[in-house]
N, C-alpha and C positions, 0 to 999 in steps of 0.2 A: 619429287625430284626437282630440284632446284635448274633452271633454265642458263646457259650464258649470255640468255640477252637480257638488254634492259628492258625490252618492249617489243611487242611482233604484234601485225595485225593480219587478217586473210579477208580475202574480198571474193566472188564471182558473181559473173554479170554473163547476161546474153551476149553474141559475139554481135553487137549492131553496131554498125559508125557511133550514132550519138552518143554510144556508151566511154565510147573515148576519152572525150572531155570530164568525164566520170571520174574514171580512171586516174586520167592524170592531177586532177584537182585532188580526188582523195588521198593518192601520193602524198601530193605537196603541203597537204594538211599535216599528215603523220607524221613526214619528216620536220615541220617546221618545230616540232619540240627540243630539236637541237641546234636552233638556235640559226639557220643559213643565212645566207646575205640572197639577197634578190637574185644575182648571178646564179648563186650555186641549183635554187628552186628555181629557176628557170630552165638548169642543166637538167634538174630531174624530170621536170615535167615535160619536154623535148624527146628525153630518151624512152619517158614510158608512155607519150602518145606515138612515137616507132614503135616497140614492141609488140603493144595493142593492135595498131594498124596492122601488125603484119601476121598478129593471132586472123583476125575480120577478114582479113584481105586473101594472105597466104595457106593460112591454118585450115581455113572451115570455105573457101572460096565462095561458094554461090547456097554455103547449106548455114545454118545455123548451129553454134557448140554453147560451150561454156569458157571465157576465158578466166582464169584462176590468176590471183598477185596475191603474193606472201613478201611482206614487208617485215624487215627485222633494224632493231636497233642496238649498238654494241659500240662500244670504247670511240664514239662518237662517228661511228660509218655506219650507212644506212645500208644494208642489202633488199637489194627488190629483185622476186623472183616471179616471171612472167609465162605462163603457159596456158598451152590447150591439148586436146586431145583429136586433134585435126590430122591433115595427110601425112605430117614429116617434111622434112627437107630431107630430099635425095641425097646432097652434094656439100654438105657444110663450106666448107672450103670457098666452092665457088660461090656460094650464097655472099658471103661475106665479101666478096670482091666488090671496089668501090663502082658503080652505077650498074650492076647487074642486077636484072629482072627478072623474073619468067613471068612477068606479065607485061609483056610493052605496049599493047592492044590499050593499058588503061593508062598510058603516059603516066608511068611511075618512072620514079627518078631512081631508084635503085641503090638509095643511100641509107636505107632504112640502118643495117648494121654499123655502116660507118658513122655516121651520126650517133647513136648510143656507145658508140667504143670511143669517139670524141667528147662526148661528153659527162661520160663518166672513168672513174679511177680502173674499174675492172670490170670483164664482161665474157660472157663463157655463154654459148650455145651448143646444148644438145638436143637430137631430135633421133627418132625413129620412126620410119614408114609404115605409116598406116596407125601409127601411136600418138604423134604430137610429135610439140618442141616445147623446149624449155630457157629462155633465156635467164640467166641469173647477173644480176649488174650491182654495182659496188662503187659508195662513193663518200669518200672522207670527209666531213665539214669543220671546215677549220675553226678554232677556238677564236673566237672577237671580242677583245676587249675593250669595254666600255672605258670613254673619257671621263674625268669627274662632271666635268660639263655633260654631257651625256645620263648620267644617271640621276642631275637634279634634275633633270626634264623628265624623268619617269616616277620620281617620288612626288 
């Protein structure tokens, strides 16, 4: 069966802080075969060192999981899909609300969602208690076309 994407990768990692920086590098890897500007791989790796964080942080709190990213590639939009199998979010709604916590004890800033929903094109969480969440985010890399000047400096 033939696929509709051009390319999909899957990853999982311990849920540990260092693993973060993991995460969002191996992203920015993937996506760079289409081609981003600095800007854009900056947005992606912003949005899935949040996600992560909030797999480590909010997901699995003080225990140890697995966090899961499924990365896909198509008509030049990157989807990255971020999960664990941790507590859930109770409240979607409210979660997503700009500076809200349910941990203010660790001086979190509570931007984790709005930060990914800024930074990328689309952005959809689901969760169920006592199952996980699942964030799925989506983001279009514009086509750049090289100068002539620009392409003798690569030949």
């Amino acid at each position: 069966m033939k696929s509709i994407y051009e390319n999909e990768m899957k990853l999982e990692f311990l849920s540990k802080s260092n693993n973060e920086a993991f995460a969002r590098i191996a992203v920015a890897a993937f996506a760079s075969q289409l081609d981003p500007t600095l800007e854009e791989l900056a947005d992606i790796k912003t949005a899935v060192s949040e996600a992560v964080t909030n797999c480590i942080i909010h997901g699995y709190e003080d225990m140890e999981g697995i966090v899961k990213i499924e990365s896909r590639i198509y008509d030049n939009t990157i989807e990255i899909e971020i999960s664990d199998s941790g507590k859930g979010i109770e409240d979607i709604k409210t979660a997503r609300e700009p500076l809200y916590t349910s941990k203010p004890n660790l001086e979190r800033s509570g931007m984790g969602f709005t930060i990914m929903e800024s930074f990328m094109d689309e952005m959809k969480v689901e969760s169920i208690l006592g199952m996980g969440t699942k964030v799925t985010m989506k983001k279009a890399i514009k086509k750049y076309e090289k100068s002539k000047e620009e392409e003798c400096m690569y030949v």
